[in-house]
C-alpha positions as CSV (number, residue, x, y, z in Angstrom):
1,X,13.6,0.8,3.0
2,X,12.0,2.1,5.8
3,X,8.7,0.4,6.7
4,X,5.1,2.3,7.2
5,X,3.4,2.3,10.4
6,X,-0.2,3.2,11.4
7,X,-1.7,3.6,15.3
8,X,-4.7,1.3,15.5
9,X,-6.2,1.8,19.5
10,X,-2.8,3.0,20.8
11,X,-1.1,0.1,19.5
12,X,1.5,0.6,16.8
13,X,1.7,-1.6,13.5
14,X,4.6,-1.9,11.0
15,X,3.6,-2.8,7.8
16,X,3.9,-6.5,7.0
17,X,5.7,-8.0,3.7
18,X,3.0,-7.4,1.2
19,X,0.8,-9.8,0.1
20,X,-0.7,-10.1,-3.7
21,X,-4.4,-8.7,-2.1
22,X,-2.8,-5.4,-1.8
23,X,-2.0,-5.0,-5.2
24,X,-5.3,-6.1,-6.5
25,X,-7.4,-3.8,-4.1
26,X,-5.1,-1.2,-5.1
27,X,-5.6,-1.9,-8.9
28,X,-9.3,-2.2,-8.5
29,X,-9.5,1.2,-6.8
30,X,-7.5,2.9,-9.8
31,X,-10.0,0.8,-12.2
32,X,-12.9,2.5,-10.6
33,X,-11.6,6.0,-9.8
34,X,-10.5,6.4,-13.3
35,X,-8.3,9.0,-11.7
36,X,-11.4,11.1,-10.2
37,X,-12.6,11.5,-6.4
38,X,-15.6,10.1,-5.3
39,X,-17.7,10.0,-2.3
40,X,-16.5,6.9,-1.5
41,X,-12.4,7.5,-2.4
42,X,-11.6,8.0,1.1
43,X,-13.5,4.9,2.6
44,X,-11.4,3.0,-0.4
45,X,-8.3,4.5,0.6
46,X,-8.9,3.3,4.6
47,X,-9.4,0.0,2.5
48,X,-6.1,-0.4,0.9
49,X,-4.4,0.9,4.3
50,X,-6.3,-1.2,6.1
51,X,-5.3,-4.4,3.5
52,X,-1.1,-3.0,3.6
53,X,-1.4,-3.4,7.8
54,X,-3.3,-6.5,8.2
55,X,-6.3,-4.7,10.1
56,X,-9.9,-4.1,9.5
57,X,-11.3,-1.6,7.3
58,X,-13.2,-0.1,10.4
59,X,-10.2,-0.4,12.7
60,X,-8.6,2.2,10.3
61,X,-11.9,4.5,9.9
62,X,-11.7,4.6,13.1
63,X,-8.5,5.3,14.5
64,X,-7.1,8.4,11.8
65,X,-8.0,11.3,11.5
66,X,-9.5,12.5,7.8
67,X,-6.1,14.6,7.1
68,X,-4.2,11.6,7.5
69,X,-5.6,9.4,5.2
70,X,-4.2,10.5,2.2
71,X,-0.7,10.5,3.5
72,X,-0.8,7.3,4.7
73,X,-2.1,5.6,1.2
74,X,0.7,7.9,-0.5
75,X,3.1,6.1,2.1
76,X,1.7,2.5,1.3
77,X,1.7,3.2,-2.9
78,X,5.2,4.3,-2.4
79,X,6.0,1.3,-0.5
80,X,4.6,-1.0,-2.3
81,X,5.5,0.5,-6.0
82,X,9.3,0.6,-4.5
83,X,9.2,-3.1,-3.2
84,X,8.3,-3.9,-6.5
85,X,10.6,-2.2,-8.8
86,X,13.7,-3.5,-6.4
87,X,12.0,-7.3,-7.3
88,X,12.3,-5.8,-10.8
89,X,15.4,-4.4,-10.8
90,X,17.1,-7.7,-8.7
91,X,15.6,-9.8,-11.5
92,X,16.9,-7.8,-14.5
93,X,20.5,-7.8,-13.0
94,X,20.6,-11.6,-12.4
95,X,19.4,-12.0,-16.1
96,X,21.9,-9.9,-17.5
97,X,24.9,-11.4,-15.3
98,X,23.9,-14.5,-16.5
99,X,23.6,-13.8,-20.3
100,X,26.9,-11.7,-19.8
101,X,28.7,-15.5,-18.4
C-alpha cells in the first residue's frame, strides 16, 4: 500500500502509521456534516489532513492549494479505511485458521 504524501514549505511528508486521533477527528467531522457541506468543511478537511501527516492545521491551510484539498482527504479516507479493513481481514483469517485446527 502506497503511502500519501503532502508538501508542507517545500518539504515532503509521508504519511505516518495512523494513530487512533485520526479516526476520531475523522468520525466527528462525519457526525457534524451529516453528509452536507458547510462553510467550515474545507477548514475540517485541512484538519483531518493535517492530523493523518502529523503537522499543524495552519501548516496545511497554508501550503495547498483549495483544488487540492479534497483529493488529498479522499487519499487519507482511502488510506486509512484500507489500513483498517487489512487489520480486519488479517484478524478474521487467523480466527478461522484457528477454529479450522
Amino acid at each position: 500500500m502506497n503511502k500519501p504524501t503532502i508538501i508542507i514549505n517545500g518539504k515532503e511528508i509521508e504519511m505516518p502509521r495512523m494513530k487512533a486521533k485520526l479516526w476520531s477527528t475523522v468520525s466527528k467531522l462525519v457526525e457534524d456534516s451529516k453528509g452536507k457541506m458547510k462553510d467550515d468543511t474545507v477548514e475540517k478537511y485541512c484538519e483531518v489532513i493535517a492530523v493523518a501527516f502529523g503537522v499543524e492545521k495552519e501548516e496545511v491551510v497554508e501550503n495547498l492549494y483549495l483544488d487540492e484539498v479534497l483529493p488529498k482527504y479522499t487519499e487519507v479516507l482511502e488510506t486509512l479505511t484500507d489500513m483498517l479493513y487489512a487489520n480486519f481481514n488479517k484478524k478474521n483469517e487467523t480466527a478461522e485458521a484457528t477454529e479450522q485446527a
